[in-house]
N, C-alpha and C positions, 0 to 999 in steps of 0.2 A: 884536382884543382879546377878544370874545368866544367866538371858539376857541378862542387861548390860555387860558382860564378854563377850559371843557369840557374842554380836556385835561388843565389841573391837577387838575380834579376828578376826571377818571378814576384820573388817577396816585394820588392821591392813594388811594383807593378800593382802587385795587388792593395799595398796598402796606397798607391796614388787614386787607385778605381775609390778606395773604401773614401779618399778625401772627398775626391767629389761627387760620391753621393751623399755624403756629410752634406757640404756644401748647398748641393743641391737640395738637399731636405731642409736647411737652414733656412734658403730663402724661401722654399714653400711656405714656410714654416711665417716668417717674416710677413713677407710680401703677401698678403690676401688680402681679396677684394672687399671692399663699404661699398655701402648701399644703403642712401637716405631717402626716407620717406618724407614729404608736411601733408599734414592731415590738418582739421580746424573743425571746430566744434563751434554750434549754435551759441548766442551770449545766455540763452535758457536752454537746459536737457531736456531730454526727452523724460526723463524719471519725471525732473519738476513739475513737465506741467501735466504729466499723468496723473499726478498724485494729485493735483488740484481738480482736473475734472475727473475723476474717481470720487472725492470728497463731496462733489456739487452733486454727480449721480446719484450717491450716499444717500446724501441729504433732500432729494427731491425723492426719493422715492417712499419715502417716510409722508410725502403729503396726498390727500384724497384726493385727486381733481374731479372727480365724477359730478361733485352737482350743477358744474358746469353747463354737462350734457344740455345740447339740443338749444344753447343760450350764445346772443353774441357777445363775445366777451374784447374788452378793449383793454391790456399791458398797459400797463403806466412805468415804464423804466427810469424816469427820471432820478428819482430816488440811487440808484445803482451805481455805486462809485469803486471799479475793483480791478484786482488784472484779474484778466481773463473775463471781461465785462460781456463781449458776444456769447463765450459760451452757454454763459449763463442765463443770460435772456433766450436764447435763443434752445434752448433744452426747456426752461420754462414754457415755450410756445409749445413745442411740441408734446410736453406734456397735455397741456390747453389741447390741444386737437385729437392726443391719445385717447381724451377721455368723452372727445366729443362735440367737444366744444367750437365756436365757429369765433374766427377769427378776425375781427374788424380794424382798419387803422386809425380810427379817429375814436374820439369819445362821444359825440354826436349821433354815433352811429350803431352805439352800444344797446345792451338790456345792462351789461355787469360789468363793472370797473375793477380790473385787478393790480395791486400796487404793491410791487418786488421791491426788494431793499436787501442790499447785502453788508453785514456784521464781521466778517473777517474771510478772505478767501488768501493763503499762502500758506506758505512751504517752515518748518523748521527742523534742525539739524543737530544729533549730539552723536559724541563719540566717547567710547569710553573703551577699556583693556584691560588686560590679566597682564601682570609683568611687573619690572623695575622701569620706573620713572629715572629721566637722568639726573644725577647727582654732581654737582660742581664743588668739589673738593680745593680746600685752600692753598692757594699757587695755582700751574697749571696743569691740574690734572684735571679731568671731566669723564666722568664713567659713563660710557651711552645709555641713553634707552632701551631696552629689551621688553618689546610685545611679545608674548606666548600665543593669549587671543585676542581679538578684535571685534568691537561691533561697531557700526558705520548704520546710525541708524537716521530715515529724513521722512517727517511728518507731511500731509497736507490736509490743511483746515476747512473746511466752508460753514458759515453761520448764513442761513437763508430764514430773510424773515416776509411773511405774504397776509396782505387782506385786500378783500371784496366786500363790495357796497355797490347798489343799486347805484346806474349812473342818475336817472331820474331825481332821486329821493335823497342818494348821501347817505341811507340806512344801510349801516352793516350787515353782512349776512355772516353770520358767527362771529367767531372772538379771534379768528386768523389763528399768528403766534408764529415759531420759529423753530429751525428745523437746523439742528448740527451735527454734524458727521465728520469722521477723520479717514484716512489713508495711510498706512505705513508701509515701508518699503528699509527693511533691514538687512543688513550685509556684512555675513561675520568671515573672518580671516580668523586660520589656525597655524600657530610656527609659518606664516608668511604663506600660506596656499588659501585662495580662496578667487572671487567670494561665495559666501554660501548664502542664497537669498531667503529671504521670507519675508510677509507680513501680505496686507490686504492686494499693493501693485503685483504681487507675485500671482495671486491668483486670480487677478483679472485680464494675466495677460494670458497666462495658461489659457482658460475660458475662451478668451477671444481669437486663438492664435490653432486651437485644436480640434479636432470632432468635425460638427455641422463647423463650426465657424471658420474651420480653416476649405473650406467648398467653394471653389470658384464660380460663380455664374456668367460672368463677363471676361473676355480677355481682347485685349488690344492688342494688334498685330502688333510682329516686331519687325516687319518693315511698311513703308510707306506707298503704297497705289493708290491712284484713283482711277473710276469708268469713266469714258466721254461722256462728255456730254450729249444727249441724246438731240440727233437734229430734227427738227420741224421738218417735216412732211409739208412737199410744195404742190396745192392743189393745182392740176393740170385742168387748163380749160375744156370740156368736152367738146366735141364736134357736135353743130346743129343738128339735129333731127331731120333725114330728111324728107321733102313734102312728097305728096301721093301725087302722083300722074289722075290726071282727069281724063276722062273720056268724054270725047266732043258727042258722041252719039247718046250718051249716058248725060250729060248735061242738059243737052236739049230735051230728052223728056223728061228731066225734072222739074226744068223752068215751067213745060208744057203742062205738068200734072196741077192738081187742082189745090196744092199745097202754098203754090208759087203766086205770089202774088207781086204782078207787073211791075213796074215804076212810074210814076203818073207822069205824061207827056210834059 
């Protein structure tokens, strides 16, 4: 009998341990920790306006600048109504000086007048998928959407149009014309994993981001010193020089020698 008691106790015992580890694992289970982040994002991406100066790149590199060379040339950007209106001028310049060419700010001060204009610079966007579209069945049933694949694809445009004429004269120097180039940047999703990138932005980032291009030559410290400032040097006044002792026996025959000429009475 009093076995049987000792071991109901034990049982007993064990199954109160077994409760609260229950328990205990219940609110492990329950109870765990959140953790929020806010994060914010530019009102433009970084894709967007990659794609457009990619596009504007595109499309200048399609133009001669060479005859330029060795000529002062004066931009006329007025003409130029666009977003991303610096880049574009200002890639133009430097084309103008790639090829040689010398750069003036007035027209006054020109040989060659050159007159930018831009025809469309921006971004568009489509999406399309493999799957069932959803269907809304009469009453309230609605069968979801189910994508299998994905693509997320987003254009950027640039139409660049350019002529030069003599500032003197107003005579054209060729027939200009216009220069169009695109950018794509596609991203596909498969059964919900992805993305998977491609098109033109994929590989000019690759280009820009590996090899030589990824070679640092410059690095800014990652903390902040400065040296003093180096003090001025205070000239010290020197000590006089000092005078010779004369000798009175040496004086007097010099007055006396035939060099010396007296002082008049």
């Amino acid at each position: 009998m009093r076995v049987s008691q000792a071991a109901s106790a034990r049982l007993e015992g064990d199954r109160m341990r077994i409760h609260i580890c229950s328990a205990i694992a219940l609110i492990s289970f329950v109870a765990v920790g959140c953790t929020a982040a806010k994060t914010s994002n530019t009102a433009r991406t970084s894709t967007e306006q990659l794609l457009i100066s990619n596009a504007v790149d595109q499309s200048l590199d399609k133009i001669d600048f060479t005859p330029f060379r060795g000529h002062q040339v004066f931009l006329n950007e007025k003409y130029v109504d666009c977003v991303d209106k610096p880049y574009l001028i200002a890639s133009v310049r430097h084309r103008i000086l790639k090829a040689g060419g010398r750069l003036v700010d007035s027209a006054d001060k020109s040989q060659v007048t050159v007159e930018l204009r831009a025809g469309a610079v921006g971004t568009f966007s489509s999406d399309s998928f493999i799957g069932v579209p959803e269907i809304v069945l009469p009453g309230v049933v609605t069968l979801p959407e189910v994508r299998l694949a994905e693509r997320k694809s987003q254009l950027g445009t640039a139409k660049v149009g350019l002529v030069a004429y003599e500032t003197a004269t107003g005579q054209a120097l060729g027939t200009g014309g216009m220069s169009l180039a695109q950018s794509q940047d596609n991203n596909w999703y498969v059964a919900g994993t992805g993305p998977f990138r491609s098109g033109a932005l994929k590989t000019e980032i690759t280009r820009g981001t590996t090899g030589a291009a990824a070679m640092q030559y410059a690095d800014v410290p990652p903390v902040v010193a400065f040296s003093p400032i180096p003090q001025q040097e205070t000239q010290l006044a020197q000590e006089p020089d000092k005078l010779n002792s004369v000798d009175p026996v040496s004086l007097e025959e010099h007055m006396n020698g035939p060099d010396w000429v007296k002082p008049a009475n």
